[in-house]
One Martini backbone bead per residue (centre of mass of N, CA, C, O) as a GRO file, in nm:
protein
   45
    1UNK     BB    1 -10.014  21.250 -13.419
    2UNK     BB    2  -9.918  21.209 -13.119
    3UNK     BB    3  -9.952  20.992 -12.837
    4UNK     BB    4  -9.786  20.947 -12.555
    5UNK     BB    5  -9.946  20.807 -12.377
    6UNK     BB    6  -9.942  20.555 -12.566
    7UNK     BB    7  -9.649  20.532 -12.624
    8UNK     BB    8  -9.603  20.469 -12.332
    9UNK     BB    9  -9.781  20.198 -12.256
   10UNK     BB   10  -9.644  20.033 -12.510
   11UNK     BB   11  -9.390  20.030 -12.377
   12UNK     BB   12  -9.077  19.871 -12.386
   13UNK     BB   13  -8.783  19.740 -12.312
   14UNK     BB   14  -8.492  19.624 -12.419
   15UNK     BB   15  -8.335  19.377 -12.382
   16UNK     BB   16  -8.057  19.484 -12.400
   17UNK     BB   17  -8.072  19.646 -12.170
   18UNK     BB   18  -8.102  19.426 -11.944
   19UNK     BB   19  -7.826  19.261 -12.012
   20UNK     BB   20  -7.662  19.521 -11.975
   21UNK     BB   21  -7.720  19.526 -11.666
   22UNK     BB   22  -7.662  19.215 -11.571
   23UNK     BB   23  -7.370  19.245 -11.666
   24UNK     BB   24  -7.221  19.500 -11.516
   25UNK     BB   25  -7.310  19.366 -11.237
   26UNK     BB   26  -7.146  19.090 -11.287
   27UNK     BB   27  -6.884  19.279 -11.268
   28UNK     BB   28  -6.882  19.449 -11.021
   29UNK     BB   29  -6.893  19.261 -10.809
   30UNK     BB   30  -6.588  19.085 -10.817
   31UNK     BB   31  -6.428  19.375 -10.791
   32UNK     BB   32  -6.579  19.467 -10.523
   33UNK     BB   33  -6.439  19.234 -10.356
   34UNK     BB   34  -6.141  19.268 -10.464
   35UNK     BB   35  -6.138  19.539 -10.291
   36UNK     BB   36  -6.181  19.462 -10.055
   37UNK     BB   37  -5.975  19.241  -9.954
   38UNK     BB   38  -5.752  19.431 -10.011
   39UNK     BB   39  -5.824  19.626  -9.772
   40UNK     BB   40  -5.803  19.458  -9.546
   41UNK     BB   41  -5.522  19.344  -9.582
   42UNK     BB   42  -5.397  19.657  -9.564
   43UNK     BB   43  -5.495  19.650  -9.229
   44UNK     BB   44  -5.349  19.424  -9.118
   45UNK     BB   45  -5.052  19.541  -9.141
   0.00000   0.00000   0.00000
């Protein structure tokens, strides 16, 4: 049987989850900016 205890402590994440997680991050960041700017833009009219 499993011991789910021991296979919690035992765990680490995937690599790929981190790089995944790094990616997105660096990808949505220069959109929201790119959003925010053209809002400013669009109040300034």
């Amino acid at each position: 049987m499993l011991n789910y205890e021991e296979e919690l402590r035992k765990f680490t994440p995937s690599l790929e989850v981190e790089g995944i997680e790094e990616a997105v991050y660096q990808e949505e960041l220069p959109e929201q900016r790119q959003e925010g700017r053209k809002q400013a833009a669009d109040r300034k009219k």
